[in-house]
C-alpha positions as CSV (number, residue, x, y, z in Angstrom):
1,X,-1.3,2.8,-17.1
2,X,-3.4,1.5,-20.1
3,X,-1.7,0.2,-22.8
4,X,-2.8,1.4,-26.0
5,X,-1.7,-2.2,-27.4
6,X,-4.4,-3.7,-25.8
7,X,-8.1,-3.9,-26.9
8,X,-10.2,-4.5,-23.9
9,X,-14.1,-5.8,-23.7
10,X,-15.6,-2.4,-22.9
11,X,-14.6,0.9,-20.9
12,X,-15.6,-0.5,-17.7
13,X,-12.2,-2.2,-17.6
14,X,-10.2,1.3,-17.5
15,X,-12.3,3.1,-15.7
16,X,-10.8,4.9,-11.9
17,X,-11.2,3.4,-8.8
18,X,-13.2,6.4,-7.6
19,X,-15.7,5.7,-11.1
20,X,-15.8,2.5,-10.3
21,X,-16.8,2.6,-6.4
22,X,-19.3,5.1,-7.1
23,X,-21.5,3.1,-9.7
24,X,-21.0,0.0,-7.3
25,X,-22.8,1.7,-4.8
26,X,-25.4,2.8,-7.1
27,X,-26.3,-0.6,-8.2
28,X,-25.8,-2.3,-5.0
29,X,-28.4,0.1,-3.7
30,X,-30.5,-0.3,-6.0
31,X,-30.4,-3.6,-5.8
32,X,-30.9,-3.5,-1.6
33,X,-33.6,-1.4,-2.1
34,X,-36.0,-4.0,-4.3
35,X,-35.1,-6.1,-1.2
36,X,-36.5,-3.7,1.2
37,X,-32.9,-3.3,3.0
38,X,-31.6,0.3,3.9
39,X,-29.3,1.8,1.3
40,X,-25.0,1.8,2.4
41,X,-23.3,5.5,2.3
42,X,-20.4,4.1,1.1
43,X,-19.0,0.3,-0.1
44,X,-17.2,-0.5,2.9
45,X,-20.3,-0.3,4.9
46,X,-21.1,-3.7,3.2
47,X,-18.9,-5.3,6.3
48,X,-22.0,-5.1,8.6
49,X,-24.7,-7.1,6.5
50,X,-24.5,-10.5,7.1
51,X,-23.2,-13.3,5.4
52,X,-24.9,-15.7,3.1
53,X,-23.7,-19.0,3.4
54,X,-23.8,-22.2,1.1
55,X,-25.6,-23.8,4.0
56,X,-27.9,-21.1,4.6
57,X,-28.8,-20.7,1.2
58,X,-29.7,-24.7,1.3
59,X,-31.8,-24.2,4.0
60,X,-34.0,-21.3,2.8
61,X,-34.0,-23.4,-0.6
62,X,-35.5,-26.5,1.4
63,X,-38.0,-24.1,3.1
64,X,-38.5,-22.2,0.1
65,X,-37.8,-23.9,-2.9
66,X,-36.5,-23.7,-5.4
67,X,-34.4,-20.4,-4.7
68,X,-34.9,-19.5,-0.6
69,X,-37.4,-17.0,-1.3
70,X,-34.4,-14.9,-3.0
71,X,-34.7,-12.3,-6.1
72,X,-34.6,-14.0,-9.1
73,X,-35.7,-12.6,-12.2
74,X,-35.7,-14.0,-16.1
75,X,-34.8,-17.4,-15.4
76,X,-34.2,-19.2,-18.6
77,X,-32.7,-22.6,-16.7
78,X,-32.5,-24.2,-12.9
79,X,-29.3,-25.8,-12.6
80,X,-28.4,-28.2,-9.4
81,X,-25.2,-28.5,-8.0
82,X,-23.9,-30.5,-5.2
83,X,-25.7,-30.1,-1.4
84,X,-27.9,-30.0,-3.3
85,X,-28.3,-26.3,-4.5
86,X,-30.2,-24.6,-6.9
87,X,-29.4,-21.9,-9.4
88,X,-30.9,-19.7,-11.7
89,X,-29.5,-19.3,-15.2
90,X,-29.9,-16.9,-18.1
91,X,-30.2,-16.3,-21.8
92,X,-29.1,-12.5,-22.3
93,X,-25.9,-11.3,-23.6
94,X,-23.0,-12.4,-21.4
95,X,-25.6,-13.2,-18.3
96,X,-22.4,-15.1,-16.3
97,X,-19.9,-12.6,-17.2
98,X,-17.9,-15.0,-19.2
99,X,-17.0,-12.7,-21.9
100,X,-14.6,-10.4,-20.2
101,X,-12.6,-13.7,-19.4
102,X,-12.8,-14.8,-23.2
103,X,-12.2,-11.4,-24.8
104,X,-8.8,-11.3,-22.6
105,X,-8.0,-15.0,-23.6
106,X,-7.7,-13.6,-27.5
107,X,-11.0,-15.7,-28.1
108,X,-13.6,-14.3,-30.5
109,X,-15.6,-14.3,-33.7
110,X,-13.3,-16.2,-35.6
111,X,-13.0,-18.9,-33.2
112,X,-14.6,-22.3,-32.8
113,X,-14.6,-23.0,-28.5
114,X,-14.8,-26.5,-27.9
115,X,-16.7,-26.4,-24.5
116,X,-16.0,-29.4,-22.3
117,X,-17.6,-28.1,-19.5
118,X,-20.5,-30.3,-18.3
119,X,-23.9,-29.7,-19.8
120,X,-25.6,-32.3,-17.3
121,X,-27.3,-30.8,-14.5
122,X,-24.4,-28.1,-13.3
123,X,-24.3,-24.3,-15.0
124,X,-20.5,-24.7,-16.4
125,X,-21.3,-25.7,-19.9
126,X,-24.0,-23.1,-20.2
127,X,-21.3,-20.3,-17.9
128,X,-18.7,-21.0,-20.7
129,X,-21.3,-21.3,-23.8
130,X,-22.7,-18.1,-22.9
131,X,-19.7,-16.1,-22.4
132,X,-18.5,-17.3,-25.8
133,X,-21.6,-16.4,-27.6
134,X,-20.7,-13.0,-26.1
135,X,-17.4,-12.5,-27.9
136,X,-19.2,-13.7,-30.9
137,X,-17.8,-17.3,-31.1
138,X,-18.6,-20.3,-32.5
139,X,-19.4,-23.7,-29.7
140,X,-19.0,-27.0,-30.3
141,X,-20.7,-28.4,-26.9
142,X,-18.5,-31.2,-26.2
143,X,-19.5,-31.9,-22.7
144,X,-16.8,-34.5,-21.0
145,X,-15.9,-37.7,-22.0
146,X,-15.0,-39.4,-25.4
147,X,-12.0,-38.0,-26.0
148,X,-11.8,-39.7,-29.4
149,X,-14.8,-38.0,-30.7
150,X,-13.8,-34.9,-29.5
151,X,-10.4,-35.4,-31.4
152,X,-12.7,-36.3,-34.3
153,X,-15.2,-32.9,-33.9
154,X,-11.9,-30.9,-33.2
155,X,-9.9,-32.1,-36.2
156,X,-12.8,-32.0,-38.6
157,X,-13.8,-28.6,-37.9
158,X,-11.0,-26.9,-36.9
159,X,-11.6,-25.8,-33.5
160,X,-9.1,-23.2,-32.6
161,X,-9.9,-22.7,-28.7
162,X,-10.9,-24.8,-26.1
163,X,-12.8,-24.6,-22.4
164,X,-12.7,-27.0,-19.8
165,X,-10.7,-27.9,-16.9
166,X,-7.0,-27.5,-16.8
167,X,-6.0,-31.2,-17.3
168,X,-8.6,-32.2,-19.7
169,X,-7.4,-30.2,-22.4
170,X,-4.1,-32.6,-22.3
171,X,-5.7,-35.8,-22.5
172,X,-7.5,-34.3,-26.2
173,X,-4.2,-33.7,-27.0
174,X,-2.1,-37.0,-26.1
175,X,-5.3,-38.8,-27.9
176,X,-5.1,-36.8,-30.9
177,X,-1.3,-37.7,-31.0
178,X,-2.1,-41.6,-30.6
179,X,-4.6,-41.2,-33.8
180,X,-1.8,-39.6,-35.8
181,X,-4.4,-36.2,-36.0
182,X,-2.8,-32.3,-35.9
183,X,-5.4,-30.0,-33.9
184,X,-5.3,-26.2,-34.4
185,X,-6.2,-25.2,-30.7
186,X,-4.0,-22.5,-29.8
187,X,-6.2,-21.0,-26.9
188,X,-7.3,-22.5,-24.1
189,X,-9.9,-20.9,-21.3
190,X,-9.8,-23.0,-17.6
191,X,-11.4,-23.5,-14.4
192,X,-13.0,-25.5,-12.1
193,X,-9.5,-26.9,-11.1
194,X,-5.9,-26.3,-10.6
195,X,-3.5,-24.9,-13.6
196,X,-0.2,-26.5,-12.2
197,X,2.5,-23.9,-13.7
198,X,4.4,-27.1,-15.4
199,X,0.7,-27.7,-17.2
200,X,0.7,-24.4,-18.7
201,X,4.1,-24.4,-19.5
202,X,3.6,-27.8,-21.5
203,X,0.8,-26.2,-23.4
204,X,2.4,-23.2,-24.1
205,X,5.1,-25.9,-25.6
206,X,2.5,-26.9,-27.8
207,X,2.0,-23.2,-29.2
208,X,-1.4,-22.8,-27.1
209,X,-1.8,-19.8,-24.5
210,X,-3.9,-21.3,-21.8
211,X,-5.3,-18.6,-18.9
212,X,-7.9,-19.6,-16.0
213,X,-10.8,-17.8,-14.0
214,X,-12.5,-18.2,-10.7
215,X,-16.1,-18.9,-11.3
216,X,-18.6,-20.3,-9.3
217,X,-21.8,-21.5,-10.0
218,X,-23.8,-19.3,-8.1
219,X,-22.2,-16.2,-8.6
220,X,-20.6,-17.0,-12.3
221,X,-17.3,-15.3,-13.3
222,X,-15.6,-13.6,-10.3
223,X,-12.2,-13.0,-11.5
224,X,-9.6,-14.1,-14.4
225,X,-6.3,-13.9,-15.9
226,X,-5.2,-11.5,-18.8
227,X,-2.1,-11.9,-20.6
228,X,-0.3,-10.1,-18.4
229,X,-0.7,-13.6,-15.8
230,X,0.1,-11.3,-13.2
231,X,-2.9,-12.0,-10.5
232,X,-7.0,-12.6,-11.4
233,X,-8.8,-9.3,-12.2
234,X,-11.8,-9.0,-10.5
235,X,-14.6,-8.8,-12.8
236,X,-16.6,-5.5,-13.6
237,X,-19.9,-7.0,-11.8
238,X,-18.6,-8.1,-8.5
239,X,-17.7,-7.0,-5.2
240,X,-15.6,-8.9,-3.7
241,X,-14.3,-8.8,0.2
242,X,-11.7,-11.0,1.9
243,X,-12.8,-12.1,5.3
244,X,-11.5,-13.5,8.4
245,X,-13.4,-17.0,8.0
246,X,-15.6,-17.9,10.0
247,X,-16.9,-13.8,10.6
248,X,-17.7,-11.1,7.9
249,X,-15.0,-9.0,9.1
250,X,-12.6,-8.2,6.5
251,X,-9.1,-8.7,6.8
252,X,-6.3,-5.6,6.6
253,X,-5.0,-5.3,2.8
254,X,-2.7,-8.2,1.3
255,X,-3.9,-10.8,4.0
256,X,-5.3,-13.8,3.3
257,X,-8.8,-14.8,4.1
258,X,-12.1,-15.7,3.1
259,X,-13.7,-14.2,-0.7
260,X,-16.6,-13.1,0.2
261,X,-18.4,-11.7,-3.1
262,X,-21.4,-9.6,-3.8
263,X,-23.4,-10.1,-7.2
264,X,-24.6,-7.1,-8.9
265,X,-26.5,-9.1,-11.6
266,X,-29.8,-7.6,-11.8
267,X,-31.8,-11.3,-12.5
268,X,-30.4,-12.7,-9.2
269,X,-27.8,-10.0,-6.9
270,X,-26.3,-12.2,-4.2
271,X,-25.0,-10.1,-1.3
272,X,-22.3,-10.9,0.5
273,X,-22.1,-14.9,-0.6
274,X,-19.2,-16.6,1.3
275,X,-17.2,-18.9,-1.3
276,X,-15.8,-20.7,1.1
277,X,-12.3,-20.2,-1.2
278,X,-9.7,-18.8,0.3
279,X,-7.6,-15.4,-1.6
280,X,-5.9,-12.0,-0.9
281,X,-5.8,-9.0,-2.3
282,X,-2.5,-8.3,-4.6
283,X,-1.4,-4.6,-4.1
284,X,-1.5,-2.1,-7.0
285,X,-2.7,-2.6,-11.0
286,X,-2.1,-5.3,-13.6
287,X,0.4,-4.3,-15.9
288,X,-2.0,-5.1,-19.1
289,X,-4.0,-1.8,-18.4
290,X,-7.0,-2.9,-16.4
291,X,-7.5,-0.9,-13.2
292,X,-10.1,-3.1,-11.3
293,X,-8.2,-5.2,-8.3
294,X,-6.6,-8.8,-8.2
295,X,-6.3,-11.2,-6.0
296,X,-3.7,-14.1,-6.0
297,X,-6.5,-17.0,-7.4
298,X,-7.4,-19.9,-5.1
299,X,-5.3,-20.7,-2.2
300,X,-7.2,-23.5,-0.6
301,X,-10.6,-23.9,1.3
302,X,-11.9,-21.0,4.4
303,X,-13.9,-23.8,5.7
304,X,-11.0,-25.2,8.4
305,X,-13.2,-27.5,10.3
306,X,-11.1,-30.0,12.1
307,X,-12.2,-32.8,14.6
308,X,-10.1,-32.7,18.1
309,X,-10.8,-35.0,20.7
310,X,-13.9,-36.8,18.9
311,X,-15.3,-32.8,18.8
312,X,-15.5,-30.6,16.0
313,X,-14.1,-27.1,16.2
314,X,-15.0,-24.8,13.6
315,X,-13.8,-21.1,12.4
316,X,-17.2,-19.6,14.2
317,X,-16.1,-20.4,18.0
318,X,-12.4,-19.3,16.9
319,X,-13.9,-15.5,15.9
320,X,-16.3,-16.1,19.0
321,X,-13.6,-16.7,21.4
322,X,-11.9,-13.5,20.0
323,X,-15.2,-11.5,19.8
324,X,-15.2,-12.5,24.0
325,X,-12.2,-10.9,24.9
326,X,-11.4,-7.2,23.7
327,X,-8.1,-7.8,24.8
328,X,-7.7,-10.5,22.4
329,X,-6.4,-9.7,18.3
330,X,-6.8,-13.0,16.9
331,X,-6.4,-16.5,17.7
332,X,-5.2,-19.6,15.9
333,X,-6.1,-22.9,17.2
334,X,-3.6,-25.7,16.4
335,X,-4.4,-29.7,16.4
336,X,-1.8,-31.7,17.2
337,X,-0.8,-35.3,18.4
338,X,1.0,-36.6,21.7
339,X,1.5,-40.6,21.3
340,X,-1.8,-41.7,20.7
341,X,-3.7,-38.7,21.6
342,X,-4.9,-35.5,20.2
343,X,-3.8,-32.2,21.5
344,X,-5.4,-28.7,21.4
345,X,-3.0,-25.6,22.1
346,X,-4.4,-22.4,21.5
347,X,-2.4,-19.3,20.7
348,X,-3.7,-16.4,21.0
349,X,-2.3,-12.5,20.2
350,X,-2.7,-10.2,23.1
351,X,-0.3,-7.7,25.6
352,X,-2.2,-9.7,28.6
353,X,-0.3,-11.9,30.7
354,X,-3.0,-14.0,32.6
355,X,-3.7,-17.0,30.8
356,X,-6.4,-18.1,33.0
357,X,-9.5,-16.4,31.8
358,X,-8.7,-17.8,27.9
359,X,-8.8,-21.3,29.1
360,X,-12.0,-20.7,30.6
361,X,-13.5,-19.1,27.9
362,X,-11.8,-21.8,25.5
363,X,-13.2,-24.7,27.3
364,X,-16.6,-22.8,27.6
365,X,-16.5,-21.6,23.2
366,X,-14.8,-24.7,21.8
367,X,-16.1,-27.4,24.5
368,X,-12.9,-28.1,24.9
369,X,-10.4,-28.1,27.4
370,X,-6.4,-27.3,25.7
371,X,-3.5,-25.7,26.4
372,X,-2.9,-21.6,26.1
373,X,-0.3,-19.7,24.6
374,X,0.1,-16.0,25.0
375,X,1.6,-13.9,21.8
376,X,2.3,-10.9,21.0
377,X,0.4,-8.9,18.7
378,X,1.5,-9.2,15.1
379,X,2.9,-12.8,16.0
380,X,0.5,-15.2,14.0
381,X,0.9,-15.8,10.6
382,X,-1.4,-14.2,8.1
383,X,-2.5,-16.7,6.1
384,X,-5.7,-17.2,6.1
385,X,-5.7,-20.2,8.8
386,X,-7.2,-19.7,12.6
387,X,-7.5,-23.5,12.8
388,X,-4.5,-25.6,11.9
389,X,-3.5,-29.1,11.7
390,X,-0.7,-30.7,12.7
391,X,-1.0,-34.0,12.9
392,X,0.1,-36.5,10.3
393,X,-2.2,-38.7,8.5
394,X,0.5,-40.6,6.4
């Protein structure tokens, strides 16, 4: 139910989930068609494009440089991040979708951000800059490192919000207590990291409300926190999937799997871009009014590739074993050590009883010979992992 209490960045926020679908697959559309690709009937036919990978988009960037050959339109900067990878960034109003994060953070025009995102090379500063500039605040671009200037800048002209990575923000602090020097910071915007609950919790100590997004930097703001902290929103401009990794096939509602997120930014749409991040969707609505769905934040890397035997076995030949069997659900393949030597078991959900033509199919998929467990359907855990590790590296 919206609460009246709350002022929120535009209607888009409150909008149904029928209102909301329907002008996603309007602009998705439009967006396949300036990309000669047929048109979807409906959003969940998105499943059967393929994916876009990090790799594959630093292939087509070393064929094609410097974008793959992709749509990009009004390009303002190139940014490069590690791989490397290229990406385009723009000027207009809230470009990244930043603002929708800062607006439900409390920041605005009466605030000065201190941005200690990096300016050098990678799009964070200029994510963060631009979505402040869209909620009408003021930036102090304080890029990373001397933390006693930045106790200087902050202290000297008031800033009263700050954006950078979680832990960051605490050694401003601890320095500005060493120089004797009171800060007025009572807002703080983070990602690119971990918020440890005891972190926010010692901030909020220190009478600042600190809330974090998940951002990337090709794809910009996919989803943040509102007051409520209950979940990440997912951001007006996005559609976002949660895969089985290594497939595009998306997992049943409230498992964990792979984000998967589809761009509708106009200057450079980005369909179906794996993250590599692993999520899951949280059932219903967050309690601060906004209908759009969440998802839990970051719970750890999709990409579970694990050496085993000297050989690497990757998510892909796990969903190909599956995809070789229809009388195989899912399979989880877990890494494990006997004395000095590794071990491979697979386990793997079906009502067959023959283990036989698995092993042959594992050793032929994962060029590897290990040993097969039958399980009923329903037995593995949903979480996200069909490659596990169990061997100790202490």
């Amino acid at each position: 139910m919206k609460d009246s209490a709350v002022t929120y960045f535009d209607a888009l926020e409150t909008r149904s989930a029928d209102e909301r679908e329907a002008a996603h697959l309007a602009q998705l559309n439009g967006l396949l068609a300036e990309q000669r690709m047929d048109p979807l009937a409906a959003l969940a036919d998105l499943s059967a494009l393929p994916v876009l990978r990090k790799a594959d988009l630093s292939a087509r960037q070393k064929a094609q440089p410097p974008f793959g050959g992709l749509l990009v339109r009004n390009a303002a900067h190139v940014f490069q991040s590690p791989g490397p990878i290229y990406e385009p960034g723009g000027v207009s109003h809230d470009w990244w979708r930043m603002g929708r994060f800062l607006h439900a953070a409390g920041v605005g025009a009466a605030d000065i951000v201190q941005n200690c995102f990096g300016y050098h090379l990678t799009p964070a500063g200029m994510i963060f800059e631009n979505g402040a500039r869209a909620v009408g605040a003021a930036v102090l671009p304080a890029g990373t490192g001397q933390t006693e200037l930045q106790v200087r800048a902050a202290a000297d002209i008031g800033t009263t919000a700050y954006a950078g990575t979680p832990d960051y923000l605490k050694v401003i602090l601890d320095k500005a207590d060493e120089m004797g020097e009171r800060l007025k910071i009572s807002r703080a915007v983070v990602g690119g990291g971990a918020l440890f609950p005891s972190l926010r919790a010692e901030y909020a100590d220190r009478g600042i409300a600190c809330l974090q997004c998940y951002a990337t930097a090709d794809l910009g703001n996919v989803a943040y926190e509102s007051p409520a902290m209950e979940g990440m929103i997912l951001d007006e401009g996005v559609i976002v999937e949660i895969v089985t990794p290594g497939t595009g096939d998306p997992v049943a509602p409230g498992e964990v799997g792979e984000v998967v997120v589809t761009t509708l930014n106009p200057d450079y749409p980005l369909v179906r871009f794996a993250t590599g991040d692993l999520s899951a969707i949280l059932p219903g609505q967050s309690p601060c009014g906004r209908t759009n769905a969440r998802i839990k934040g970051w719970m750890g890397r999709a990409d579970q590739t694990t050496k085993i035997k000297g050989m690497f076995v990757r998510p892909e030949q796990v969903a190909a074993l599956v995809a070789k069997h229809d009388s195989i659900d899912r399979a989880r393949v877990v890494a494990g050590r006997s004395g000095e030597q590794d071990t491979m078991t697979v386990r793997i959900e079906t009502t067959a009883t023959d283990p036989a033509p698995f092993a042959a199919s594992v050793a032929e998929v994962l060029k590897l010979k290990g040993a097969i467990e039958l399980v009923a359907p329903g037995t593995l855990p949903r979480d996200g992992l069909v490659i596990e590790d169990q061997r100790s590296y202490d």
